[in-house]
DSSP file (Angstrom, degrees, kcal/mol; ACC not computed):
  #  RESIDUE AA STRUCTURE BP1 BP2  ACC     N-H-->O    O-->H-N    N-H-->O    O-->H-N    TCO  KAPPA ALPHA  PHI   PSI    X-CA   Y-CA   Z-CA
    1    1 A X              0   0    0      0, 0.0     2,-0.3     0, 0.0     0, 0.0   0.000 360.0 360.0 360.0 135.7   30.9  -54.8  -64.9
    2    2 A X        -     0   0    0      1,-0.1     2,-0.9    38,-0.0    40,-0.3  -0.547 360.0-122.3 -88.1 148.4   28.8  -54.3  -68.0
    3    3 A X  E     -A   41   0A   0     38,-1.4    38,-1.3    -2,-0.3     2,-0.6  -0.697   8.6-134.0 -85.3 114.6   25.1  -55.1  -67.9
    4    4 A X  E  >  -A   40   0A   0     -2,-0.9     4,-0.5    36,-0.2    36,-0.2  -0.214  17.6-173.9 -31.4  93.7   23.3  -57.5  -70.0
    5    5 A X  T  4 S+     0   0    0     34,-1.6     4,-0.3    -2,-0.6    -1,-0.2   0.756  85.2  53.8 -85.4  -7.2   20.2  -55.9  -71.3
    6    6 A X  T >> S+     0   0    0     33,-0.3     3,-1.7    30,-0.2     4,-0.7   0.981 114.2  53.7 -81.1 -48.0   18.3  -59.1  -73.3
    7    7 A X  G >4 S+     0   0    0      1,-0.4     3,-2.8     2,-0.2     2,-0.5   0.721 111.4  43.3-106.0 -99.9   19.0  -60.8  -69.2
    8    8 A X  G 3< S+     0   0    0     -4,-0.5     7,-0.4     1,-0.3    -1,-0.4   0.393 104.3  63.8 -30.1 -31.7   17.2  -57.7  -67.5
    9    9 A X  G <4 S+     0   0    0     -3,-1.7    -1,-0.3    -2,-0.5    -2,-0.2   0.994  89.0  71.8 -49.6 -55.7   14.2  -57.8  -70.2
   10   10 A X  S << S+     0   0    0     -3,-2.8     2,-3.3    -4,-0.7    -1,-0.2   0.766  80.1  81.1 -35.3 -54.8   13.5  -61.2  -68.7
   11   11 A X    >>> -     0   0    0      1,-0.1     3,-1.2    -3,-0.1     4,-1.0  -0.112  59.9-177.4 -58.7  71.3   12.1  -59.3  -65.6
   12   12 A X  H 3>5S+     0   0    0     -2,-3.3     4,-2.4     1,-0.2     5,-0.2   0.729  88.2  50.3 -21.8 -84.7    8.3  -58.1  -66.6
   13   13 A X  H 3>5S+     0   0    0      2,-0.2     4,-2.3     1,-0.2    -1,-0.2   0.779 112.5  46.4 -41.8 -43.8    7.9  -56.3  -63.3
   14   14 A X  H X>5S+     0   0    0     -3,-1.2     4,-1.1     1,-0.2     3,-0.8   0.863 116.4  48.1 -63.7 -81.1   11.6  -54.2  -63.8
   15   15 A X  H 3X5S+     0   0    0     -4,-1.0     4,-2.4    -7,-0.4     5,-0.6   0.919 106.1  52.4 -23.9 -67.5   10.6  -53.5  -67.1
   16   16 A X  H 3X<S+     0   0    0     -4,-2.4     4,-3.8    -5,-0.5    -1,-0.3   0.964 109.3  55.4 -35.6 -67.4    7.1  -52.3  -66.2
   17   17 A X  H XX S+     0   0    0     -4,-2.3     4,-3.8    -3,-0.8     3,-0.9   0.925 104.0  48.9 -22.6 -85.2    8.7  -50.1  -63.8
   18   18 A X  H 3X>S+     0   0    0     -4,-1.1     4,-2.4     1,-0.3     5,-1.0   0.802 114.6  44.5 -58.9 -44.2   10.9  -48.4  -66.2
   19   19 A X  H 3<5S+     0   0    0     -4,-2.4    -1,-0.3     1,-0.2    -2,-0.2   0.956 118.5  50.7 -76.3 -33.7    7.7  -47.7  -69.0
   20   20 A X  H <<5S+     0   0    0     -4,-3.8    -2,-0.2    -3,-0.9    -1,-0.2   0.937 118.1  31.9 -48.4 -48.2    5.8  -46.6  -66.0
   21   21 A X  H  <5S+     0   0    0     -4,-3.8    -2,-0.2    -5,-0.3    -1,-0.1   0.927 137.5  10.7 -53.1 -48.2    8.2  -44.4  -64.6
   22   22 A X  T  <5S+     0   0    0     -4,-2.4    59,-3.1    -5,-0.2    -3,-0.2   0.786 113.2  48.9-128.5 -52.5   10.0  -42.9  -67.4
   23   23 A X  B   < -B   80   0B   0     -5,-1.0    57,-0.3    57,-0.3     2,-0.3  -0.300  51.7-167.3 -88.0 161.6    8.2  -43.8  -71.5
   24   24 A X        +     0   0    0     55,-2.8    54,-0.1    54,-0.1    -4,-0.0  -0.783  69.8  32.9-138.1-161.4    4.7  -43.5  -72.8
   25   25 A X  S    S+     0   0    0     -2,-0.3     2,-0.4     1,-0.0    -1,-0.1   0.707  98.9  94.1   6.1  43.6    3.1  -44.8  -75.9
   26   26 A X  S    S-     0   0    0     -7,-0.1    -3,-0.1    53,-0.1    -1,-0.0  -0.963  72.0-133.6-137.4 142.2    5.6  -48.1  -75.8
   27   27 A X     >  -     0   0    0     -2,-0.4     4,-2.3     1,-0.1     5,-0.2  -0.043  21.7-106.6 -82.0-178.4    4.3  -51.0  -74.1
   28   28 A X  H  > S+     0   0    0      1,-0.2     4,-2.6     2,-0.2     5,-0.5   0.954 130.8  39.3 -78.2 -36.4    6.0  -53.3  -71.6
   29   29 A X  H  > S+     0   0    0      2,-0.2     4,-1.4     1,-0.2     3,-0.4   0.973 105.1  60.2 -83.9 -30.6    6.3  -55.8  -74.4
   30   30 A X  H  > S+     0   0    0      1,-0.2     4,-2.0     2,-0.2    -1,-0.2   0.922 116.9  42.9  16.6 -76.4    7.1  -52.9  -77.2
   31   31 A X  H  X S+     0   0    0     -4,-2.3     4,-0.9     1,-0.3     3,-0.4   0.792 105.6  59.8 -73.9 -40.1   10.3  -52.6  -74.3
   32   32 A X  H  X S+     0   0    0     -4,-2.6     4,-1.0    -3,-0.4    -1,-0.3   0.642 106.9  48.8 -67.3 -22.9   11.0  -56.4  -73.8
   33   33 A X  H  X S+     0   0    0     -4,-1.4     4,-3.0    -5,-0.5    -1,-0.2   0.880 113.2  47.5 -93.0 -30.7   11.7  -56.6  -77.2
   34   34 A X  H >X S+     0   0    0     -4,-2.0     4,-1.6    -3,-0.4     3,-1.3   0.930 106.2  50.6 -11.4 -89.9   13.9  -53.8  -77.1
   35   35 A X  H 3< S+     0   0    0     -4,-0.9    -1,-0.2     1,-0.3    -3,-0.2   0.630 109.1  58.3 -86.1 -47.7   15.8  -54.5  -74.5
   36   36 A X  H 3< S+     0   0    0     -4,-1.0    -1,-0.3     1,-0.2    -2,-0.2   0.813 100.2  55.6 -44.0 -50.3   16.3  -57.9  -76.3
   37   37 A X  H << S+     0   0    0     -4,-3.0    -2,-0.3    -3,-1.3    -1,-0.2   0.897 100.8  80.2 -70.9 -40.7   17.7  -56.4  -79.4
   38   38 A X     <  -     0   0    0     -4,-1.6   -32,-0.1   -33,-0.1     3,-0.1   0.052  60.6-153.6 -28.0 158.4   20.6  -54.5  -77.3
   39   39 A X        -     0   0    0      1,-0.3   -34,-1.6    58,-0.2   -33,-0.3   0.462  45.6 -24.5-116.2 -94.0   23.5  -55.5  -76.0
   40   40 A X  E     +A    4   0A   0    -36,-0.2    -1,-0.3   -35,-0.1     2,-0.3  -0.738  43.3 175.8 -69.1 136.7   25.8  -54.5  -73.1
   41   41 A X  E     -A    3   0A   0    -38,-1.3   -38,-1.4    -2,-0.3     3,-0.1  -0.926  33.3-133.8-133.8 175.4   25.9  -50.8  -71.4
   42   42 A X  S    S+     0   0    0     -2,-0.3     2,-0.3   -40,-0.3     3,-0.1   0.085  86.9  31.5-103.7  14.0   28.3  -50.4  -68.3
   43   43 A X        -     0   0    0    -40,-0.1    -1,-0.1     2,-0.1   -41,-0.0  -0.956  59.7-146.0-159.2 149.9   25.4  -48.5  -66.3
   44   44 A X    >   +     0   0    0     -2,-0.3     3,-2.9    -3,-0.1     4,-0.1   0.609  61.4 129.1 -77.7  -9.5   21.6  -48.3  -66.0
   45   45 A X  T 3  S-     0   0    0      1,-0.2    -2,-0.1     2,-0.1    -3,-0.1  -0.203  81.5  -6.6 -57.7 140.6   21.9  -45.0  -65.4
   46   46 A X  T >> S+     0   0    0      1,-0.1     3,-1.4     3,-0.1     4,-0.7   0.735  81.5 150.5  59.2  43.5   19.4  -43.0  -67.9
   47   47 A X  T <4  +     0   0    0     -3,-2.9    -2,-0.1     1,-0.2    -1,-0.1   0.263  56.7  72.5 -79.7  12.1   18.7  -46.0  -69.5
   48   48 A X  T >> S+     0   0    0      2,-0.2     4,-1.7     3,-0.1     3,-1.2   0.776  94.6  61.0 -75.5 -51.0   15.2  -44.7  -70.4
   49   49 A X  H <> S+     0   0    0     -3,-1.4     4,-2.3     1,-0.3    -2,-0.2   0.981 104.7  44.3 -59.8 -76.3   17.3  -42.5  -72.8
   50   50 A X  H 3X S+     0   0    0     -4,-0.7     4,-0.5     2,-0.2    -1,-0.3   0.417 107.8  58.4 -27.1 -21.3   18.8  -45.8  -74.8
   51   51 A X  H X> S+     0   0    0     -3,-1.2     3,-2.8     2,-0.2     4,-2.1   0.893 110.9  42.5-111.2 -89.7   15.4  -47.5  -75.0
   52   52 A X  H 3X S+     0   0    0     -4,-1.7     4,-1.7     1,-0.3    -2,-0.2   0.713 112.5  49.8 -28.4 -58.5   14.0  -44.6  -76.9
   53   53 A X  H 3X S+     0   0    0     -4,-2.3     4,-2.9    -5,-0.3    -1,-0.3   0.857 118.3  37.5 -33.1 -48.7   16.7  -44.1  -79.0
   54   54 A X  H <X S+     0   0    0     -3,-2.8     4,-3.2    -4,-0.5    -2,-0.2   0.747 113.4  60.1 -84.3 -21.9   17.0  -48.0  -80.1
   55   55 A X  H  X>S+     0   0    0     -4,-2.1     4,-2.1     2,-0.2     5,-0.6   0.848 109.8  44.5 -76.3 -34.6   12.9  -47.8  -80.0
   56   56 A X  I  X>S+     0   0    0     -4,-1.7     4,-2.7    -5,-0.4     5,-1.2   0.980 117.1  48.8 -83.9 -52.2   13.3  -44.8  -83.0
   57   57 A X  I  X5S+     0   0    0     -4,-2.9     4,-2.8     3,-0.2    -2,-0.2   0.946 115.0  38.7 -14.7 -88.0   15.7  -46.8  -84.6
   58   58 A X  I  <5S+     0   0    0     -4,-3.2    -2,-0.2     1,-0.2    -3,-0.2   0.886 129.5  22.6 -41.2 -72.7   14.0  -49.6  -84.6
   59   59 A X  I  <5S+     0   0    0     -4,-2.1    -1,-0.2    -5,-0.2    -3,-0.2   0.938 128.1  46.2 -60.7 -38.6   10.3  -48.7  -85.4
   60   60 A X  I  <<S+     0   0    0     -4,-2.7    -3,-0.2    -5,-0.6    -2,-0.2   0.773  96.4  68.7 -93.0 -38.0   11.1  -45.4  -87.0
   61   61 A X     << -     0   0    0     -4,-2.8     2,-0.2    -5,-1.2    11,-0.0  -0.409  69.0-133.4 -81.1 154.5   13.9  -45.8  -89.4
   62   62 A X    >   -     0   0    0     -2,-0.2     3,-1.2     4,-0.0     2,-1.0  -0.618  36.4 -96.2 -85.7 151.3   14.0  -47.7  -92.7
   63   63 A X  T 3  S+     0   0    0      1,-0.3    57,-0.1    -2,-0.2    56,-0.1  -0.712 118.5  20.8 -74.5 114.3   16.9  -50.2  -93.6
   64   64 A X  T 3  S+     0   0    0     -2,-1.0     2,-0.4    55,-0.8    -1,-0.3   0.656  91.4 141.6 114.4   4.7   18.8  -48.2  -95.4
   65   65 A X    <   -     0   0    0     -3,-1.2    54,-2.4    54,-0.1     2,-0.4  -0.786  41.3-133.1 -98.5 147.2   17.8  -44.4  -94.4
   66   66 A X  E     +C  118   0C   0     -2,-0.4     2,-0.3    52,-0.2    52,-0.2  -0.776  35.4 159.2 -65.8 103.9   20.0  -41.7  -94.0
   67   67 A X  E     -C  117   0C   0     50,-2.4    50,-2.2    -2,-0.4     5,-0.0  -0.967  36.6-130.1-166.9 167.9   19.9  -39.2  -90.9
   68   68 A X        -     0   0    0     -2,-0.3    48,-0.1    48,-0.2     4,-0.1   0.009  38.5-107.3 -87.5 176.9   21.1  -37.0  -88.8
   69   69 A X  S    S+     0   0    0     46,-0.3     4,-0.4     2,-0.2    22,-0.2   0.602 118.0  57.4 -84.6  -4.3   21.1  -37.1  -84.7
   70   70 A X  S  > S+     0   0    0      1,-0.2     4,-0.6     2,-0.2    -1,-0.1   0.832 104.7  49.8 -70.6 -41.1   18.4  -34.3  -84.7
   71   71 A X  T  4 S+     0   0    0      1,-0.2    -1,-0.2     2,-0.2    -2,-0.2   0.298 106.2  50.6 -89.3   4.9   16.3  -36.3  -86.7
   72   72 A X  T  > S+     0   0    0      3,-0.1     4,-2.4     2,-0.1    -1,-0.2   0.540 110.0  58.8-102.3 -17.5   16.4  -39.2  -84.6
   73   73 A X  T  4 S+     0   0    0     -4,-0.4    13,-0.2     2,-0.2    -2,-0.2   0.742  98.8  47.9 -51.4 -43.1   15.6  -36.9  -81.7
   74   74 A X  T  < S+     0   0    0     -4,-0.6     3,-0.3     2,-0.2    -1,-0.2   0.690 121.1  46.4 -88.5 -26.9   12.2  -35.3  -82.6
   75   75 A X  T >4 S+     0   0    0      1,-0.2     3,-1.9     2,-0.1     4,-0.4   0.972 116.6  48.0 -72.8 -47.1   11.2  -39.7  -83.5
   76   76 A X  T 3< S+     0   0    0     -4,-2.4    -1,-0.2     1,-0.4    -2,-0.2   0.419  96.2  64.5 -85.9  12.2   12.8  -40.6  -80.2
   77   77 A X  T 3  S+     0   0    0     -3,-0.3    -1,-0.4     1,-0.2    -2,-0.1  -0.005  90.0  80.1-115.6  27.9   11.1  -38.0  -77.9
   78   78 A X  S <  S+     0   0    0     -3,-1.9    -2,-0.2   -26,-0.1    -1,-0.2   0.601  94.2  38.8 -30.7 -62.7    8.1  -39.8  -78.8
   79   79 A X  S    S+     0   0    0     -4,-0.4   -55,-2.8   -27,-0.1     2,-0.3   0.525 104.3  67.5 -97.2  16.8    8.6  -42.4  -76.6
   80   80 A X  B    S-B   23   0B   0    -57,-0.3   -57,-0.3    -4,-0.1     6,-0.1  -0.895  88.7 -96.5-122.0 129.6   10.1  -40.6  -73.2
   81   81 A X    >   -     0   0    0    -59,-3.1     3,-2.4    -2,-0.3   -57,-0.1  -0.338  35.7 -98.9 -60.7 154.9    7.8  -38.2  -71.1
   82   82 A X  T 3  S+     0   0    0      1,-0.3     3,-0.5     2,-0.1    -1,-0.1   0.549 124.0  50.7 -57.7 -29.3    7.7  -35.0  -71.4
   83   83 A X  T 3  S+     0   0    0      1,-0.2    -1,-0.3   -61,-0.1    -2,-0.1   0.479 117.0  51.0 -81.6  -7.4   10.3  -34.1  -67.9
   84   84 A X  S <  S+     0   0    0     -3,-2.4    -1,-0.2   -62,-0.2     2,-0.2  -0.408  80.2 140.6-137.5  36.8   12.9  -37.0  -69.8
   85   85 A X        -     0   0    0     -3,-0.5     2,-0.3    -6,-0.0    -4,-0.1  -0.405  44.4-139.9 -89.5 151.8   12.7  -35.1  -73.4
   86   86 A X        -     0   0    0    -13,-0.2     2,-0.2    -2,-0.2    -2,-0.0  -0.722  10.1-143.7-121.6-175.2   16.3  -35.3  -75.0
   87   87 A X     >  -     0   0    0     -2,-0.3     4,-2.2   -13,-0.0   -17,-0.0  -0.762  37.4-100.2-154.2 162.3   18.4  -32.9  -77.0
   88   88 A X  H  > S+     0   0    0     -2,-0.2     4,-2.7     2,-0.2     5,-0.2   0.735 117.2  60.7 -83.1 -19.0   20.7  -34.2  -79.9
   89   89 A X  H  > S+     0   0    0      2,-0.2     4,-2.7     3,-0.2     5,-0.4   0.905 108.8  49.2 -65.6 -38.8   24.2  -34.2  -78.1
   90   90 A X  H  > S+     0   0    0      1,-0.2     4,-0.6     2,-0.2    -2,-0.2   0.977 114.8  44.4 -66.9 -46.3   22.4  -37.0  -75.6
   91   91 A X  H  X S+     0   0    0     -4,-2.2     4,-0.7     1,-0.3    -1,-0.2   0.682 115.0  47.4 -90.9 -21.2   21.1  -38.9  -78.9
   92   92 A X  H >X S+     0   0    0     -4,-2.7     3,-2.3     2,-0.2     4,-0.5   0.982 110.0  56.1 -71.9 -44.1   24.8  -38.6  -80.9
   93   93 A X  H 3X S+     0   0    0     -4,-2.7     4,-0.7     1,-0.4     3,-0.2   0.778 110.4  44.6 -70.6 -12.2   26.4  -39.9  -77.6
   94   94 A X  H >< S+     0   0    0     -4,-0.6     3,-0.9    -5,-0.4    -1,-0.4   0.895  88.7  78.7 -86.4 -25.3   24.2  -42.8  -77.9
   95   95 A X  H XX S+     0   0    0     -3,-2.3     3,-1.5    -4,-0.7     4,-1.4   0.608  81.3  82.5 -62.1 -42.0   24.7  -43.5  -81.3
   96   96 A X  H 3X S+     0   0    0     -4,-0.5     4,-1.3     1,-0.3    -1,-0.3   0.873  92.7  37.3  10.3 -93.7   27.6  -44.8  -79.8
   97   97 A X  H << S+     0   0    0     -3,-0.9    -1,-0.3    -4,-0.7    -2,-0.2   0.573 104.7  65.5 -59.3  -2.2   26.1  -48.0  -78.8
   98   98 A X  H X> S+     0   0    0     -3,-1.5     3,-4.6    -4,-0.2     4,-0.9   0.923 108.7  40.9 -79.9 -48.0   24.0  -48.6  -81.7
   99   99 A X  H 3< S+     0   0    0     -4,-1.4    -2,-0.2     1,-0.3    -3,-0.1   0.605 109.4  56.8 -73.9  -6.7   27.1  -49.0  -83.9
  100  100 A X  T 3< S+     0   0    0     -4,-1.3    -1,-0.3    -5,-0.2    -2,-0.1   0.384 110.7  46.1 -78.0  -5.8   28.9  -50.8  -81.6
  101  101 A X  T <4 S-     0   0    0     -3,-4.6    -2,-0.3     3,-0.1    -3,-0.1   0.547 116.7-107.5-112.9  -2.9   25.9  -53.2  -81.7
  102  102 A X  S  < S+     0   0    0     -4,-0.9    18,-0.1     2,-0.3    -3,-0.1  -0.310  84.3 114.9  96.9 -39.4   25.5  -53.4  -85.6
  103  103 A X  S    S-     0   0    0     -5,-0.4    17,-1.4    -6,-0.1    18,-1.3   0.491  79.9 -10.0 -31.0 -43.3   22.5  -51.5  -85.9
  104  104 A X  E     -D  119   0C   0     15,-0.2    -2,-0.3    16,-0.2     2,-0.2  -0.895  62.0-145.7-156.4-176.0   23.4  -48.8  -87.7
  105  105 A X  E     -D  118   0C   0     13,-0.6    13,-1.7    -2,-0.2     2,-0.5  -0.753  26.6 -98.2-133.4 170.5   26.7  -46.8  -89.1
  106  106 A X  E     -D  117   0C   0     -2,-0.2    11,-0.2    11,-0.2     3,-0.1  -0.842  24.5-172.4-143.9 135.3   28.1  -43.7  -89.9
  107  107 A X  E     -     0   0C   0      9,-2.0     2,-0.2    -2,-0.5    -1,-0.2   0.717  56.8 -42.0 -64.1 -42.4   27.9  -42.8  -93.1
  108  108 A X  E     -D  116   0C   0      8,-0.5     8,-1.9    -3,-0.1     2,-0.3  -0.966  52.0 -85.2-165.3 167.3   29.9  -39.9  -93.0
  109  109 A X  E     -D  115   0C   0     -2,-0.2     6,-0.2     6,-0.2     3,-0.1  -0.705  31.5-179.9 -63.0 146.7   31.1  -36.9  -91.6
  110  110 A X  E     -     0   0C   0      4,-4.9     2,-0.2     1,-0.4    -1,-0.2   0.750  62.5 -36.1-102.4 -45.1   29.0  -33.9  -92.6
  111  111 A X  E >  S-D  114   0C   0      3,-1.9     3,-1.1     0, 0.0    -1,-0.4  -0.774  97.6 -29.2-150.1-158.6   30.8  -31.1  -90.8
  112  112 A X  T 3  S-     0   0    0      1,-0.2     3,-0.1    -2,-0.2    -3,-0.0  -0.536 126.6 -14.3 -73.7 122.1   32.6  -30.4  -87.7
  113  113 A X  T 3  S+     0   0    0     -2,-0.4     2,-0.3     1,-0.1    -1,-0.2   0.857 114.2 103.1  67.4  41.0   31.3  -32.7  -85.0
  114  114 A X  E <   + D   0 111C   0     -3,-1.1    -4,-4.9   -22,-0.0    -3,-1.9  -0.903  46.5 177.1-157.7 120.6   28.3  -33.6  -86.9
  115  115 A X  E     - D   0 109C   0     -2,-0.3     2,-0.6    -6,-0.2   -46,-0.3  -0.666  29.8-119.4-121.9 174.4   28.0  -37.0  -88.6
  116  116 A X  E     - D   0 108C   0     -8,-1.9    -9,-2.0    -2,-0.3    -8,-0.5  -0.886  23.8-151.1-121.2 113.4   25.3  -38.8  -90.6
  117  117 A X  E     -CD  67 106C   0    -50,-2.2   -50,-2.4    -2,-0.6     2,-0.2  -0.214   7.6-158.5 -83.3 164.7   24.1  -42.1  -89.1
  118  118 A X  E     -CD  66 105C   0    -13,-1.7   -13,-0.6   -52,-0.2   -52,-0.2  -0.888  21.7-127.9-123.4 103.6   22.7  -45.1  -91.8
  119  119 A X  E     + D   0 104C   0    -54,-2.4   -55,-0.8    -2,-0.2   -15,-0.2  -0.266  36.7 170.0 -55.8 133.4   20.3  -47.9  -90.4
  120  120 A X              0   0    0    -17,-1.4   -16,-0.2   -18,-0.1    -1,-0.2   0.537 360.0 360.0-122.6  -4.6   22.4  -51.0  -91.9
  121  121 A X              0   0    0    -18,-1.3   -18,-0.1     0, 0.0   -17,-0.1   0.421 360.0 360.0-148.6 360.0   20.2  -53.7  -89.8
């Protein structure tokens, strides 16, 4: 059953949790707004990973910029502590739900198994 992630934002205290536990330098409201722009996942599991990602998106990208999953990697291990750092296979697999939510496309393939995402919203 998939989970709602603006419905889970509502809950300050979960939410707290999760930037305590798992993010730094994003605030609980930083992540309630997040979590707002999202849509479904079918698990919570590593959902620290998702936040960050949509958090590099979001703050880090331009409408309209060009990049690779590497380079959304080095913005989005910014906001994840250092034991929760991510590698660029976890950040294409995610990429996956941003263009299933409208956020962003891909533009093209660049080579084998390597694509180039575009923020389009």
């Amino acid at each position: 059953m998939p989970v709602d992630l603006p419905e889970k934002a509502e809950s300050y205290d979960w939410t707290k949790n999760l930037v305590n536990r798992s993010l730094k330098s994003l605030s609980v409201s930083q992540v309630r707004w997040v979590l707002t722009q999202m849509g479904s996942v079918m698990s919570l599991r590593k959902i620290h990973r998702k936040i960050a990602v949509m958090a590099a998106v979001m703050y880090e990208m331009n409408i309209g910029e060009e990049l690779l999953a590497s380079d959304i990697m080095t913005r989005a291990n910014k906001y994840v502590q250092a034991a929760c750092t991510l590698n660029s296979t976890m950040v294409a697999s995610l990429m996956h739900h941003l263009v299933s939510w409208g956020y962003i496309e891909v533009v093209q393939p660049r080579k084998w198994n390597t694509k180039l995402y575009k923020r389009i919203k």
